[in-house]
Structures are given as C-alpha cells and as structure tokens.
LOLUMZA-116266 format. One record per residue (C-alpha): residue in one letter; chain; x, y, z. Coordinates in steps of 0.25 Angstrom, whole numbers. Each point is the difference from the previous one (the first is absolute). Layout:
! residues N
[pt a,A,[X,Y,Z]]
...
! end
This chain:
! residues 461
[pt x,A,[0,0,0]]
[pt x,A,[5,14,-4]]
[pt x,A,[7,6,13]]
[pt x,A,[-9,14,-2]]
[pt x,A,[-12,-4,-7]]
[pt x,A,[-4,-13,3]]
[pt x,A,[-3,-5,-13]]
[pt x,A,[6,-13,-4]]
[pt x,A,[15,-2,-1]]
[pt x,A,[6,4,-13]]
[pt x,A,[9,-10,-7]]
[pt x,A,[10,13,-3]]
[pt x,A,[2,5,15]]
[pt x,A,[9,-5,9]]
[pt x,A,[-8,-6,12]]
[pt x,A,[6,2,16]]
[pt x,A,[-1,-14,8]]
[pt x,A,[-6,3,14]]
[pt x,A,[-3,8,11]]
[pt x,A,[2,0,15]]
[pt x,A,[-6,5,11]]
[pt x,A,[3,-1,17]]
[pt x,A,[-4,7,13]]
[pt x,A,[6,-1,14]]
[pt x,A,[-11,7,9]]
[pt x,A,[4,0,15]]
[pt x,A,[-13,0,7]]
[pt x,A,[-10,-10,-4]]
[pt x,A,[-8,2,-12]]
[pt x,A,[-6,-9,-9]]
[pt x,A,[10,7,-13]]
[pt x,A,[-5,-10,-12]]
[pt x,A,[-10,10,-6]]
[pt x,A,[11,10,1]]
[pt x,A,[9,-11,-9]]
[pt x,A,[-11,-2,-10]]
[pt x,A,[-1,14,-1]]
[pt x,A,[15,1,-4]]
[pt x,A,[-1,-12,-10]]
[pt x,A,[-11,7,-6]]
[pt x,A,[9,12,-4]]
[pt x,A,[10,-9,-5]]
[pt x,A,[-8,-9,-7]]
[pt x,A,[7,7,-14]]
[pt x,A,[12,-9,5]]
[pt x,A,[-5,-12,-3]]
[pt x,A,[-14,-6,-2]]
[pt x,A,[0,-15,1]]
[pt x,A,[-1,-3,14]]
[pt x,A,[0,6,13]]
[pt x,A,[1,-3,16]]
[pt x,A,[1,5,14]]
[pt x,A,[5,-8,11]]
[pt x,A,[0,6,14]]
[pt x,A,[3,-4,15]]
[pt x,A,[-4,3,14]]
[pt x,A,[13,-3,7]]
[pt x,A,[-2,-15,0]]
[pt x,A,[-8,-5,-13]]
[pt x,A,[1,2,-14]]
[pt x,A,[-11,4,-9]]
[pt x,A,[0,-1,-14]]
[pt x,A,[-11,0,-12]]
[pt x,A,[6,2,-14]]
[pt x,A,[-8,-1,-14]]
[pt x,A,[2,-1,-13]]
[pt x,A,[-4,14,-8]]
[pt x,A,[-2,16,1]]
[pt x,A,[-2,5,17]]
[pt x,A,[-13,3,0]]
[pt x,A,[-1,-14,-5]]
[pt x,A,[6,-9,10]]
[pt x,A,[-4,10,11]]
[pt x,A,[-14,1,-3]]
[pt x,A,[-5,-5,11]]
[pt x,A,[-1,6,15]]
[pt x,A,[1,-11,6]]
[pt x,A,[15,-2,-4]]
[pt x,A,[4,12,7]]
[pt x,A,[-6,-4,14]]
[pt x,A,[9,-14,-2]]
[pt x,A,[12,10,0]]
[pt x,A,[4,4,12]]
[pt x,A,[12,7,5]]
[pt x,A,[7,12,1]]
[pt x,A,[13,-3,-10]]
[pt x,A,[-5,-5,-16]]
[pt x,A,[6,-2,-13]]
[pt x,A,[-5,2,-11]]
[pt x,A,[3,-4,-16]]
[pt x,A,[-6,1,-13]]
[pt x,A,[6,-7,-12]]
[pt x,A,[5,0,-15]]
[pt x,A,[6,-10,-3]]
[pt x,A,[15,0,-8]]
[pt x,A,[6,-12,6]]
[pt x,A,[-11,-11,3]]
[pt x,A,[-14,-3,-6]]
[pt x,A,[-12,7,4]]
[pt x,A,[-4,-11,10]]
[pt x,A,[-6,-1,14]]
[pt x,A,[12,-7,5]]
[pt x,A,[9,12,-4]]
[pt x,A,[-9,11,7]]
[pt x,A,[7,8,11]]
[pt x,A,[3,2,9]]
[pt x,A,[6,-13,2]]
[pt x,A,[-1,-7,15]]
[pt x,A,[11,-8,5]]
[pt x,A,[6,-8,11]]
[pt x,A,[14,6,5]]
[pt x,A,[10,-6,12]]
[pt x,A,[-4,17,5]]
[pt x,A,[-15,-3,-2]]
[pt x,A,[-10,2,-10]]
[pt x,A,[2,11,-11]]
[pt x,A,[-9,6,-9]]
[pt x,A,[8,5,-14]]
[pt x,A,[-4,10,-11]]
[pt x,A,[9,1,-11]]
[pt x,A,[0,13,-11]]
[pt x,A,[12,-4,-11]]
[pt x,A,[5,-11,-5]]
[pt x,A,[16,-8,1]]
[pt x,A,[5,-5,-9]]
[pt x,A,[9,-11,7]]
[pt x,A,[-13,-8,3]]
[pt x,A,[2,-12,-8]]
[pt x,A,[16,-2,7]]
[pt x,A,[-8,3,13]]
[pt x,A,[-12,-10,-1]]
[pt x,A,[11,-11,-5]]
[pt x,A,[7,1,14]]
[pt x,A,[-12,-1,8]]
[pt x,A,[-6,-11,-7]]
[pt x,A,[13,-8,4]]
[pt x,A,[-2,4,13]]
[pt x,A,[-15,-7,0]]
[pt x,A,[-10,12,-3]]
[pt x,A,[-12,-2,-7]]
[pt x,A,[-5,14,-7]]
[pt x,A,[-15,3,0]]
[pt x,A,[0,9,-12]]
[pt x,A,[11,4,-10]]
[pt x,A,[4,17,7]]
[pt x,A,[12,3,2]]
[pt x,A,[-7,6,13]]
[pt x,A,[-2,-14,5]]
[pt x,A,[15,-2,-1]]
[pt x,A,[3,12,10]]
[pt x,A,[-9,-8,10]]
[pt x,A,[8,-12,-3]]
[pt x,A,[12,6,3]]
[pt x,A,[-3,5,15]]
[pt x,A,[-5,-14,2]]
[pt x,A,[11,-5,-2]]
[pt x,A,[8,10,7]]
[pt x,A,[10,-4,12]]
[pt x,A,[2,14,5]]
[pt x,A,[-3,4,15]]
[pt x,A,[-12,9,-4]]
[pt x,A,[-9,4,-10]]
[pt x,A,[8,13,-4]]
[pt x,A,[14,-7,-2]]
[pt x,A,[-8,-10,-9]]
[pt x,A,[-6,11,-8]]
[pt x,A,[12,6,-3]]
[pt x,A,[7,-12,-3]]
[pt x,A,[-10,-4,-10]]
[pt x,A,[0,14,-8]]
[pt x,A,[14,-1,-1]]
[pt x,A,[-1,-11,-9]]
[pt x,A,[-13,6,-8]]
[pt x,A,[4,7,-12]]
[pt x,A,[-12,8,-9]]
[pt x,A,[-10,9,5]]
[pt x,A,[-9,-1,14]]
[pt x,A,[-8,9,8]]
[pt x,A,[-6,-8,12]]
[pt x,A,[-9,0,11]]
[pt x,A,[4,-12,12]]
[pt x,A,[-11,0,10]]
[pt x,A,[3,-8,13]]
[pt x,A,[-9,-1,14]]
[pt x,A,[5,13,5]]
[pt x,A,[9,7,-13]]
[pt x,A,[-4,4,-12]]
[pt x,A,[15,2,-11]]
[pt x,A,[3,8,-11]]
[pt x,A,[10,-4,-9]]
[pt x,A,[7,6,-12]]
[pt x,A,[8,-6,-11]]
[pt x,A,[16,6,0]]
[pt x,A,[-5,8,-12]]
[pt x,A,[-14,6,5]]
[pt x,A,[-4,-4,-13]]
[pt x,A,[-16,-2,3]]
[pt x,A,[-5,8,10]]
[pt x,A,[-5,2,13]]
[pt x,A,[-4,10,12]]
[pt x,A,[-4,2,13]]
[pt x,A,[-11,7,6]]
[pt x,A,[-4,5,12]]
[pt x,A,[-17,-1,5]]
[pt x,A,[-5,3,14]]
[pt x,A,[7,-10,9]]
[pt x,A,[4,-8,-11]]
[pt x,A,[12,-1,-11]]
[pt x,A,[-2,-6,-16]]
[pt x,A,[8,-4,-10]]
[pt x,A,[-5,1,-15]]
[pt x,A,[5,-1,-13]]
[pt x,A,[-4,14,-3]]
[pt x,A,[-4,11,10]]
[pt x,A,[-14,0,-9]]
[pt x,A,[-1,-12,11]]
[pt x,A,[1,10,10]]
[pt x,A,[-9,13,-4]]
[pt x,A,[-14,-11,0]]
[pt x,A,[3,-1,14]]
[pt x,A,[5,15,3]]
[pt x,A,[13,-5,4]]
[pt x,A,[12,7,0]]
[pt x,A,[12,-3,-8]]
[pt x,A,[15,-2,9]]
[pt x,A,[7,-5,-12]]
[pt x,A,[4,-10,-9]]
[pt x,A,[6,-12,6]]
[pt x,A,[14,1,-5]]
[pt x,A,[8,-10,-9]]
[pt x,A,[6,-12,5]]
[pt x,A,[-8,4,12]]
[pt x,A,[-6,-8,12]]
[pt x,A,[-12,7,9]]
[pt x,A,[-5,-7,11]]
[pt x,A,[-12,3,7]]
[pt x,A,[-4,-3,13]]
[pt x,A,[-5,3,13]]
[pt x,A,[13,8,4]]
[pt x,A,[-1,9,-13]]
[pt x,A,[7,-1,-12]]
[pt x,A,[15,-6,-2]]
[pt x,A,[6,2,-14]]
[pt x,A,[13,-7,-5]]
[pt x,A,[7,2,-13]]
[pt x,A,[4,-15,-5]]
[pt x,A,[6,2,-13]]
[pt x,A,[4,14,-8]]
[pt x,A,[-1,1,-14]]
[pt x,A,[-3,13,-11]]
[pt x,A,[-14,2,0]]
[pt x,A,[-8,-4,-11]]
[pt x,A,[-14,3,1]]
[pt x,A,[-7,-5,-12]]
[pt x,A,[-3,11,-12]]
[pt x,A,[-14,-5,-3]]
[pt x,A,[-5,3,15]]
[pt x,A,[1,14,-6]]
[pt x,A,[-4,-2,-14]]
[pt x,A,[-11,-9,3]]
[pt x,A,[-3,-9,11]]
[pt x,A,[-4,7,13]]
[pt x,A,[-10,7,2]]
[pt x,A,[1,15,-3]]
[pt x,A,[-4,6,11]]
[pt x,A,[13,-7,7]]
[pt x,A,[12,4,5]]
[pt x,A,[14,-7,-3]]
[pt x,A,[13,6,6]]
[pt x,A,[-7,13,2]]
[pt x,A,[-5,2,-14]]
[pt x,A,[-15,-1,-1]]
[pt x,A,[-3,-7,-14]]
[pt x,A,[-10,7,-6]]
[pt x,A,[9,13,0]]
[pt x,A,[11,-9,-6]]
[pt x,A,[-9,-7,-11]]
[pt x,A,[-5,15,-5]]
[pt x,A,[14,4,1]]
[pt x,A,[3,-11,-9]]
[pt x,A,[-9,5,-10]]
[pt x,A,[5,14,0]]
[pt x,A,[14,-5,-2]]
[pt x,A,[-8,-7,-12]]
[pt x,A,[-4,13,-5]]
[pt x,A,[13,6,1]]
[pt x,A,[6,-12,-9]]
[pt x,A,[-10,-2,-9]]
[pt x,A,[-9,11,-4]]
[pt x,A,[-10,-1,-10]]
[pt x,A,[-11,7,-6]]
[pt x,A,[-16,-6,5]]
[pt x,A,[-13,5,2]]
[pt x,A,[0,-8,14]]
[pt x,A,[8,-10,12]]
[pt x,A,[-7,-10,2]]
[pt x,A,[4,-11,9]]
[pt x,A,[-1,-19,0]]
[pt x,A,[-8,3,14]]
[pt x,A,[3,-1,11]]
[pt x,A,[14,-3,0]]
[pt x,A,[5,9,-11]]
[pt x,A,[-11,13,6]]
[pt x,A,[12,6,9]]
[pt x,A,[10,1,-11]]
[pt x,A,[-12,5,-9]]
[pt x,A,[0,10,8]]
[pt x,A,[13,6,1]]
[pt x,A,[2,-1,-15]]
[pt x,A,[-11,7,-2]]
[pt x,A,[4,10,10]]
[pt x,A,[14,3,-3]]
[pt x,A,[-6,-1,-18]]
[pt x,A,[-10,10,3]]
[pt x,A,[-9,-11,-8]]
[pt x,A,[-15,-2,7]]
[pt x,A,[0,-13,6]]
[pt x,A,[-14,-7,-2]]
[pt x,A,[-4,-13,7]]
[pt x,A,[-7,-8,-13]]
[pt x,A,[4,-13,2]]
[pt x,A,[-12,-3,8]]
[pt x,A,[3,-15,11]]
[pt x,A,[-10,-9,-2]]
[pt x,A,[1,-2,18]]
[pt x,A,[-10,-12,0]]
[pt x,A,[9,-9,-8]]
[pt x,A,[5,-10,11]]
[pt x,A,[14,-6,1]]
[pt x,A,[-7,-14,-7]]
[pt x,A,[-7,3,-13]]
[pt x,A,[-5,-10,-11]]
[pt x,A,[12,3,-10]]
[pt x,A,[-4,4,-13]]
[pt x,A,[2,-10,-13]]
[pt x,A,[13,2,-9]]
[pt x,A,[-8,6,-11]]
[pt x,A,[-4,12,12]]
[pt x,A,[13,0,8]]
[pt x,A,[-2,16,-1]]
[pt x,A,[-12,-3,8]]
[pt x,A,[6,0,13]]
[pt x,A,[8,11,0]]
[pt x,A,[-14,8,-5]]
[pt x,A,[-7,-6,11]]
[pt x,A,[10,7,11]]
[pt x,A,[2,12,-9]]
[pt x,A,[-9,8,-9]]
[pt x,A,[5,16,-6]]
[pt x,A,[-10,9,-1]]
[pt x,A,[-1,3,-15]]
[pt x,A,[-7,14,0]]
[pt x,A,[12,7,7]]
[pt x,A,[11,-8,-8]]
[pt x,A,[-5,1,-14]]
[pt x,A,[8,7,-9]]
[pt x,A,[11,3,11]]
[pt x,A,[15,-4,5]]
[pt x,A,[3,-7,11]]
[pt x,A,[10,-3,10]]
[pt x,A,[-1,-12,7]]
[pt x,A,[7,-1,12]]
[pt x,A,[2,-14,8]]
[pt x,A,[11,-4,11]]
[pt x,A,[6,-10,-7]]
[pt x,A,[-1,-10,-13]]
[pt x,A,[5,-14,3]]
[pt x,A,[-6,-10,-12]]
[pt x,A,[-7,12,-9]]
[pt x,A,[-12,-7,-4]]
[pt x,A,[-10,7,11]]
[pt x,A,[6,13,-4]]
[pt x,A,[-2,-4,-16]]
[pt x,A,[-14,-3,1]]
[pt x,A,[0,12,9]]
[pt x,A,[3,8,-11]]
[pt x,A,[-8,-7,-11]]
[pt x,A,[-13,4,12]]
[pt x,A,[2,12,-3]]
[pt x,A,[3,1,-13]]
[pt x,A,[-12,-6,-5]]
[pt x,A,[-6,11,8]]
[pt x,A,[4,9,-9]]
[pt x,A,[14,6,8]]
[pt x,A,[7,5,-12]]
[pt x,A,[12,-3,7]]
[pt x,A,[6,-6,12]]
[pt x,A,[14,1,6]]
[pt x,A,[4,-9,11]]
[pt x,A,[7,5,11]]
[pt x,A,[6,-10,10]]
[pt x,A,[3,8,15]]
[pt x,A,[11,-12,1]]
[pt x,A,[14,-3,-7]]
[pt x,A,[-2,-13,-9]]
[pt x,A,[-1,-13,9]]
[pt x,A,[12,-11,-7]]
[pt x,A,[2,-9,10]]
[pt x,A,[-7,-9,9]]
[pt x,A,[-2,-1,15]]
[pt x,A,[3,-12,10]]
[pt x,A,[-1,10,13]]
[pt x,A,[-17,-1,2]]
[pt x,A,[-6,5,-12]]
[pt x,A,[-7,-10,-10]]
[pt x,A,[6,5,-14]]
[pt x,A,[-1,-5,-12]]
[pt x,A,[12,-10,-6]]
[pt x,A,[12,10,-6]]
[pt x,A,[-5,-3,-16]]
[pt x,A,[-16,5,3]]
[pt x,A,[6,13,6]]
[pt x,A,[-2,10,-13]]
[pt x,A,[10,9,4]]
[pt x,A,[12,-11,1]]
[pt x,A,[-2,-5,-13]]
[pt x,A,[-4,12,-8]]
[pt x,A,[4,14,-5]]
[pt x,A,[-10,13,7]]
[pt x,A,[-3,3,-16]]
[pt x,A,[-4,-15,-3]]
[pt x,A,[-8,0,15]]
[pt x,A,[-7,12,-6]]
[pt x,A,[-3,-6,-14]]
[pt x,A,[-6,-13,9]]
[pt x,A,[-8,8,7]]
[pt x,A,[-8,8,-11]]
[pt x,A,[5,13,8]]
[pt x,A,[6,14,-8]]
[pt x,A,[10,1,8]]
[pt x,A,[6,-7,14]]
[pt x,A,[10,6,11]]
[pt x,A,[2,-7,12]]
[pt x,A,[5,8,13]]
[pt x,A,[16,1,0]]
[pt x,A,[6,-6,13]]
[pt x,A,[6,13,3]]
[pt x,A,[-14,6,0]]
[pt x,A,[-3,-13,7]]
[pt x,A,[9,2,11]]
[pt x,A,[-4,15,2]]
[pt x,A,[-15,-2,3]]
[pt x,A,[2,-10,10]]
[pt x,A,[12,10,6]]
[pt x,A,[7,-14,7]]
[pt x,A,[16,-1,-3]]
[pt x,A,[0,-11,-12]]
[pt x,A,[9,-7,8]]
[pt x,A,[-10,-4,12]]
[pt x,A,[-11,-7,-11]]
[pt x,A,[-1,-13,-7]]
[pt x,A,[-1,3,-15]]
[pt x,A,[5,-12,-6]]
[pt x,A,[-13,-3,-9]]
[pt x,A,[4,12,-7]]
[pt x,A,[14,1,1]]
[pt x,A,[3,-14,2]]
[pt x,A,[8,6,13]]
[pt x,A,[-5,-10,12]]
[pt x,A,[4,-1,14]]
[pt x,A,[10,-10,3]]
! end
C-alpha cells in the first residue's frame, strides 16, 4: 500500500519493510490501545500483518494477526486481554520471509534471561550463515525471518545477562535493524552501527515510547527526546533510562526515509520531511526548468515536491489527478488486454483543466517506469498537449539488501537505460531527474551521514 495515500502498492516504488512500536509506562495502565494507536500511524510501513504483546510484571500477553491494524484489532475485547504497563508493538512488510502468520511480529521466545518479545525493522544479510550454525546447534525455526534468527541467538547465548548477550549477538549481525526487546520489567531499543533504519523516543505522561517515526509520537501528544543513536542500546526500566553505545560506525541513515518512506509530517535527524520533500522540488526547479501551464503532482507521495516546484517555477500547481480512496489494498486485477485499467481505477485526471495544456508531472521517485508510463499516456489521452516528467530523486541504479523490497538490478530502468531512452519509454516531452547535489541540499544532512548506495552504488560497509 502507498506510504501517503493508501491505495495499492505500485510495482514502481520502493516499499519500507516494517514498523515498530513500544511503551514503558511506570505507573499502572492498561497501554495496548496506546500501541494500536501507534501502529495505526505506521501502518504506511508495512501492511501485512500486525501484533501487540504486553506484560504485567509476571505474564505475557500476546495477539498478532494477519492484515491492516484495524483488522487484526477490530475487536475490544482483544485489548481488555492485554494488560500491562510495558508493550511492543509491530507491523510488518515483509522483504526477508513470506507474508505468513508464522513470520508476524513480534516474535515471543524463550531465553536463559526469561521470555523476550522482539520486533525487527530491517533486514541482514548474513541470515542464511546464521541459521546454518543454529540449525547445527539443534534449532528448529518457526518461520523463514531473519528476525526469528536474533531470537535464536539470545537462546542460545551463555552470557551472564541478557544485556551481554544482546551485545554479543549484534556484534555478529551485519545489515540493517531497528529493534524493539520487551522483557517483564525492560522495554530495549536498538540500533544498527549505521542507523540505517530509524527509530526515536518519546516521552507521554509517565510514560516513555519508541517509534519508528515521531508521526508514532504526535497520535499520542508525545513528546520527541530524540533519536536513538547508531550502534546504540537503551534500556528502559523502573530505574530510568541506561544508554550504551556498542558499536561506532559512519552514520548511514537511508536516503529513501527522506525521499519517500516516512510519513511527511515526521522528523528525522532534526529535519522535518515535508519541508525536505518541497525542498527537493525547488532544487527540481532550479535544475530543470520548463515551460507549462501547470505542476501537477503522482499524489500523494510526489504532492510536497509539486509544490516546491511549482513555488520556486512560478507555475500554478493544480491537483487533477484525482485518487480513487475507496480502492482497497486487494483489487480484482484487470485482464492483460485492460492492464491500464488498474492504474485508471487509482488515478483519473480531470480532463476539463488539462486540455490543450503543458504539464509537469512531478513524482518522488521512478524505480520500473511503467506506472509512470501509463501515468503519462492517462493524461495524454485526456488531451494534455504535453507532459514532462519531473523526478524529486536522482535516478535509482542499484538495489537494496538493508530492508527495503526492490526490484532485481536488471528491472531497475535507470541502471539499464539512458535519462533520454527512460524519457522516450515513458511517452513523456522531456524527463529530469533531481541531481544528487540538489538532493543533498533539501535534505540539508552531510552526505557522509546517509545510506545512498541505490543510487550511488556507495553502501555501508
């Protein structure tokens, strides 16, 4: 499902695996409608499943489903089940494992420290080394995660206590991971060396929160602290909050959080993403100009850059691609001889405004190009006399192993073909794609300190 609008996922976006969600509260309260409440905000993050397990000091809680939150949660009774006063919270999409019950999170597991809850945002990429090792040492998985194998690993652990085991096991982890680890009396935050998904915490009445975005914070009133650091862990419990760096690495926030994944009413590293994301279409303005009657944005996720291009181009922006916002996430798929149906079922242009007139078209980012080619066949048929494509993102030629579900390197347009050749496949007059300067600039973050490596083929090592 598209991160902004809720329509159904387009195969040419990059989609964000998962969401996570905890809260610490130190007096007694009954805090699983405050989780749900927090999933709901990052349900963009993943749609596939979603679960809350809680605990009262003594005994775990637990009901995960299959589908959106409102879904799985849909009933009240399910809340008056989950007591306590600490929670955790997940909502998944899934990169590494298929979309079934037995890889819904968070995952429970039996520990020499006691029984942990886990939620996993990322994904590694040492996971098939890992599970080989603990299947000789007699594990039997449930699923097929690479979360499930963290578990694994602090079961296995011979460390005095469940912190020296936790830091023993991410030393030997290499990709991407956010997590949440619930125990009876802590509630852990943890970062991978490179910060390269992310993760806050909040502050709410006698209560603290970790999120995957701060939009996870603001349905609550919470207050932001900050983000958890890379290569961080925070501990949380009676006593307060205890924070130990493990491991130090160059910061590597991933690029697309800003281009496209969170939410735009977030905050990452002190920059709020929708200023970033019209930013991005100024700097798309300043680059490549062109004349046109109107800006006209792919909504929702392309609106903000719409708008700075259209602000810095003096050109009126108009709003004519009109959302279909009854379209569910599962649709009866059109035949091959309507394939354009689907697209026209999410998206229809107003024809009265767009006859006889030049438009840009401004989106976030193009990964496969045939959304954006039917995109711009939609309108042409409607009697735009012509269309140029603006992209508020550098071209995407490479692929990414660190969480985010892209498509193989030889389906990725822009690694295989020339801006001018992308332009003709389209159907549009003319394509520019935002430089990695002007990039750079609107998210106003040292280059240094992001992951850009899908579009620089740069990763963190």
């Amino acid at each position: 499902m598209n991160p902004q609008s809720g329509l159904p996922e387009s195969p040419d976006k990059l989609h964000e695996e998962c969401g996570v969600y905890g809260i610490f509260c130190f007096d007694r309260r009954d805090i699983a409608k405050y989780i749900y409440y927090g999933l709901y905000a990052l349900q963009h993050r993943g749609q596939e499943s979603a679960g809350i397990v809680t605990t009262d000091g003594r005994t775990f809680k637990s009901f995960i489903g299959m589908g959106l939150v409102p879904v799985v949660f849909s009933r009240e009774e399910i809340f008056s089940e989950l007591k306590g006063r600490i929670g955790l919270g997940h909502t998944r999409y899934s990169t590494t494992g298929s979309s079934v019950i037995s890889n819904a999170q968070p995952i429970i597991a039996n520990t020499p420290y006691g029984t942990i809850a886990l939620a996993h945002n990322g994904n590694l990429t040492n996971t098939a080394e890992l599970k080989k090792v603990l299947r000789k040492k007699g594990y039997a998985f449930k699923g097929n995660s690479d979360s499930e194998v963290i578990c694994a690993m602090l079961s296995f652990s011979k460390k005095k206590n469940l912190n020296e085991a936790l830091v023993s096991v991410l030393k030997k982890l290499k990709g991407a991971f956010a997590i949440g680890i619930m125990t009876n009396d802590k509630l852990i935050a943890v970062r991978d060396p490179h910060g390269i998904r992310p993760l806050c915490l909040g502050h709410f009445d006698n209560s603290y929160i970790i999120s995957s975005e701060t939009c996870g914070l603001d349905i609550l009133g919470a207050k932001l602290v900050r983000q958890i650091k890379p290569g961080e862990i925070l501990v949380i419990d009676k006593k307060g909050i205890k924070s130990t760096v493990w491991s130090k690495k160059r910061p590597s926030l991933c690029v697309f959080e800003f281009i496209y994944f969170a939410r735009p009413d977030s905050v990452m590293d002190d920059r709020n993403l929708y200023h970033a994301r019209v930013d991005m279409g100024r700097y798309l303005a300043k680059e490549y100009p062109v004349k046109a009657d109107y800006v006209i944005p792919v909504p929702d996720s392309g609106t903000p850059a719409a708008i700075g291009y259209a602000s810095k181009s003096k050109i009126p922006f108009s709003d004519v691609l009109v959302k279909n916002r009854y379209v569910g996430r599962t649709f009866i798929q059109p035949t091959q001889d309507i394939r354009e149906l689907g697209v026209k079922l999410k998206l229809n242009p107003i024809r009265q405004v767009i006859q006889g007139k030049d438009i840009v078209l401004v989106d976030d980012s193009i990964v496969r190009g045939t959304t954006s080619r039917q995109i711009v066949r939609i309108l042409k048929e409607a009697g735009a006399k012509k269309v140029h494509v603006r992209v508020a993102s550098p071209p995407i030629i490479g692929t990414c192993s660190f969480g985010i579900d892209t498509a193989t390197k030889g389906e990725l347009i822009a690694s295989t073909q020339t801006v001018e050749k992308i332009r003709k496949y389209l159907g549009a007059d003319s394509l520019g794609y935002l430089s990695m300067d002007g990039l750079i600039k609107a998210i106003k973050l040292p280059k240094d300190q992001l992951c850009l490596g899908c579009l620089n083929l740069d990763y963190p090592k």
